[in-house]
N, C-alpha and C positions, 0 to 999 in steps of 0.2 A: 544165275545159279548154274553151274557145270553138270554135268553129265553124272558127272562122280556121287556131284552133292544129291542130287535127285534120286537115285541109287540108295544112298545111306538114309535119306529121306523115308523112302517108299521103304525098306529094309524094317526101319524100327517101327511106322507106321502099322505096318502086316504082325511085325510082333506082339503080341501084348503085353509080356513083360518086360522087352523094350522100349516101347510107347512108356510104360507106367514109369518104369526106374531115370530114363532121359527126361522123360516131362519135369518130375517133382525136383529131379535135382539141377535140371534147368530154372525151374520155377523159384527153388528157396535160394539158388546162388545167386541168380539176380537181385530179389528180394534184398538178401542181409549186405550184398554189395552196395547196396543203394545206400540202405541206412549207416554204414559204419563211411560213407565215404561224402557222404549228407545229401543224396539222394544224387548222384553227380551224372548216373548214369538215365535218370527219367530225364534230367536235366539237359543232356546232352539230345537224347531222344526228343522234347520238347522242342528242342534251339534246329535241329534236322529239318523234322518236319515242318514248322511253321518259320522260322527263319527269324525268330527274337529271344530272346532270355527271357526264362519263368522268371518274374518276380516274386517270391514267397515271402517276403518279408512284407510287401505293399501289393501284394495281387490287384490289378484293374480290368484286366480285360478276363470276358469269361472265361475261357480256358486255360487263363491262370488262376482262377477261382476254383474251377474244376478241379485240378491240380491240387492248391490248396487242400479242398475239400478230403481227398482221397489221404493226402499224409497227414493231416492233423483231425478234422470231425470225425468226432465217437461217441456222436447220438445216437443212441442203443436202436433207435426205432427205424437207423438206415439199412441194418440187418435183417430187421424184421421185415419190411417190406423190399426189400430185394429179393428174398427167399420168395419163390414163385408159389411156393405151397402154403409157409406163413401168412401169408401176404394175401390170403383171404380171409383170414380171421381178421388183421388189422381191417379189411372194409365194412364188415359186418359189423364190427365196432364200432367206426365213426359214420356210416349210414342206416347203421338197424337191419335187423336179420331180415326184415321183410323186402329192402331196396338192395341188398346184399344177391337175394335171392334169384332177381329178378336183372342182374346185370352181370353176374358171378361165369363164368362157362362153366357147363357139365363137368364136374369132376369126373372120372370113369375110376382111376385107380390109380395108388400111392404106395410104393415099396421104397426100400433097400436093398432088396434083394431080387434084380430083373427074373432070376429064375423062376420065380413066383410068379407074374403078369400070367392074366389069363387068357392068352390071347384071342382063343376061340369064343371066349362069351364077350368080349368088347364090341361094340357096336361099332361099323363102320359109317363113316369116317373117321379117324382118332390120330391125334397129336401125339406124342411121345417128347417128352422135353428133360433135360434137369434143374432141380430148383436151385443149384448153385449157381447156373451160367450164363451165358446172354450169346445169343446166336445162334445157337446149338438145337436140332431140333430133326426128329425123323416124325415124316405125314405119310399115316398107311387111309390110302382109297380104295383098294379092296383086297381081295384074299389071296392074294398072290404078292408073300414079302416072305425074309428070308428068318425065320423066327432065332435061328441062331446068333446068325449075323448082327440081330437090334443086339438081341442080351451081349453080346462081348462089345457091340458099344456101348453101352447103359453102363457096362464095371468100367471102362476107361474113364468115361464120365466119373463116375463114384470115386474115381482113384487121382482126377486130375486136380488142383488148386487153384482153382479157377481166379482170376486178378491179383492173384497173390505178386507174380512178376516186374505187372502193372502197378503195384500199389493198391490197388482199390478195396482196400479195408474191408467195406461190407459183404462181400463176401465168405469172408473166411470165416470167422460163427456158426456159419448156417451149417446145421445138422445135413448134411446131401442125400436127397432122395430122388427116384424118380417118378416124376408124374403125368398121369394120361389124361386129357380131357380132349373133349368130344373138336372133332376141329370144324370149325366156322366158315362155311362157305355163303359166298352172292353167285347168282347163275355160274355157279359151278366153279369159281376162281375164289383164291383169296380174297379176303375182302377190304376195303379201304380200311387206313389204318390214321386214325385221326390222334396226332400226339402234341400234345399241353405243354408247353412250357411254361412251368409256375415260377415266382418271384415271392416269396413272403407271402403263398397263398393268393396272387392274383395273375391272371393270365396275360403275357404281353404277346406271345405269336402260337400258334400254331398249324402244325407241319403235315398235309395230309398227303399220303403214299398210296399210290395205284400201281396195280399189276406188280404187287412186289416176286412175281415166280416168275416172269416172262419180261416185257419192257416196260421196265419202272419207271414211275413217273411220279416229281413230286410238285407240288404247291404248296406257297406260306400264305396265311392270314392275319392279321391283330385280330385284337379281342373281338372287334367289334366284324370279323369276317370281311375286311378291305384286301383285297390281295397285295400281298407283298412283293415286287417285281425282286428278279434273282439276276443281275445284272451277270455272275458268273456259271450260269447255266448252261450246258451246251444243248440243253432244249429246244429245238428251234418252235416246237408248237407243246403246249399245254392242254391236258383236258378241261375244259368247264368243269368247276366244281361248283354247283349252287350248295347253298348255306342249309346243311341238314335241319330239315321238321324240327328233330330233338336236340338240335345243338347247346339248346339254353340249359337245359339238363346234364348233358354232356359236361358244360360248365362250372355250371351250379357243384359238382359232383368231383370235380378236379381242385375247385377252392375248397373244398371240405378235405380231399385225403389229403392237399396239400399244405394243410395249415402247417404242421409240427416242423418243416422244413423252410430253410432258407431259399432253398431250388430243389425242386425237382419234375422231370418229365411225368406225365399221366397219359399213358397209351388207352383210347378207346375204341371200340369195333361200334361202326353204326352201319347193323341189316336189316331191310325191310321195316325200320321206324324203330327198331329196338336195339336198346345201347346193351352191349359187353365191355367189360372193363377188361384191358390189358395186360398192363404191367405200371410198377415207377420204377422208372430209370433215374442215378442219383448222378452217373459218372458218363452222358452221354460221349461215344467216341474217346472214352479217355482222358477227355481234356484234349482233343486233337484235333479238333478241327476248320480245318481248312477253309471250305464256301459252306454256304447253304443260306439260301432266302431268310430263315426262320432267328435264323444267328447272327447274319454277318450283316445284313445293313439296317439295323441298326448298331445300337450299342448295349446290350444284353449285361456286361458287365456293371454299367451304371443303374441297373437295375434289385442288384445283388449286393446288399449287405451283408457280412461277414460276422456272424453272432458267435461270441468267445465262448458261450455256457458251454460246450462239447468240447474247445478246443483239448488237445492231447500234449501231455507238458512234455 
């Protein structure tokens, strides 16, 4: 990127209605190019990155399933549980208010309107996220943050179309708010992030993430908690991860929200013996990726059947 480009970058970034008017009409021109040219531009994007042709016609490997999934599935309930806010009613549902309760994080507060947060009665420490987005996220640890500074991020948020670019469907439904919940520390760091890769409701790997703020570190597992060795890791040393107390739970709890889906991620927190639930991710990476223990050696796609009841005509 030139000097220039960095310049106009940083230019409409600091703007807000720059940021707003560049985003969206970046976002839906990409968007409607895709479809009226038969997605030619994800396709190209696809064949870049990974270096083969999406098959959409016959998807076999997962991230042409991924792919798939994003342009044609439109089970209603991909929406619902991507919305970060929704997406606690659907647990409460399929575990009961009582186990909901007890693995759910502290809501703290839920607007549309960041001017509202209240930020002097929010207990510290607190998350700040949108329920539309995936990655996006401000951690206030104490009382020293720039109160103006969140709320004009929180309206960019509200104003951005989050995967609309992308393709990725389930997002765009979702009512966008923002939401505060209590943020989840281990001896004072983020805490391990244990995430499910479901298959038609059953577990074949997963992925667990240390020190995601400083130097990350990941591990794969199978179901049964075998480590998965990551031949394309530039890792040269791994932390021990023994098999958490509550993992069977963990599990138990990932084939329940994962049944109505063909695939999807089940992000867990496991602190001090007690499980938080995450997120489900439907669209991990896009459909783009690259290495990772948890994905790449096996064969993840032969895993995923491809159920027509959603497809989109």
């Amino acid at each position: 990127m030139t000097t220039f480009s960095k310049k106009i970058k940083e230019r409409i970034s600091n703007n807000y209605y720059l940021f707003i008017i560049f985003t969206n009409i970046r976002a839906y021109s990409l968007y409607y190019l895709n479809r009226i040219s038969g997605y030619s531009l994800e396709k190209r994007r696809f064949y870049t990155i990974l270096g083969y042709k999406v098959n959409l016609r016959n998807p076999k490997t997962f991230n042409e399933k991924i792919m798939w999934k994003k342009i044609y599935d439109r089970n209603p309930l991909l929406s619902v549980t991507a919305d970060k806010y929704e997406v606690r009613s659907y647990v409460k549902e399929i575990l009961g208010e009582k186990k909901a309760k007890e693995i759910l994080i502290p809501l703290l507060y839920v607007t549309n309107k960041p001017e509202t947060i209240p930020f002097d009665e929010l207990p510290i420490p607190f998350i700040i996220k949108p329920n539309h987005y995936s990655g996006q996220y401000i951690i206030i640890r104490n009382r020293s943050y720039d109160k103006k500074g969140i709320i004009r991020t929180c309206r960019k948020w509200l104003k951005t179309p989050y995967g609309l670019e992308k393709l990725e469907w389930a997002y765009q439904p979702i009512k966008r708010k923002i939401v505060i919940e209590k943020l989840l520390l281990e001896n004072g760091d983020i805490p391990k992030d244990f995430k499910f890769h479901m298959f038609h409701g059953k577990c074949e790997s997963v992925k667990v993430f240390l020190n995601r703020m400083t130097n990350r570190f990941t591990c794969s597992f199978d179901h049964n908690w075998n480590c998965i060795p990551n031949k394309d890791s530039k890792q040269t040393e791994k932390p021990k991860i023994e098999k958490p107390k509550n993992y069977e739970f963990m599990l138990e709890y990932a084939e329940k929200l994962s049944k109505p889906f063909d695939y999807v991620r089940v992000d867990f927190y496991s602190i001090d013996g007690k499980i938080y639930f995450g997120e489900l991710t439907h669209y991990p990476k896009s459909g783009l990726i690259k290495s990772g223990a948890a994905l790449s050696n096996y064969e993840p796609g032969k895993c995923w059947s491809i159920k027509p009841k959603y497809w989109e005509k």
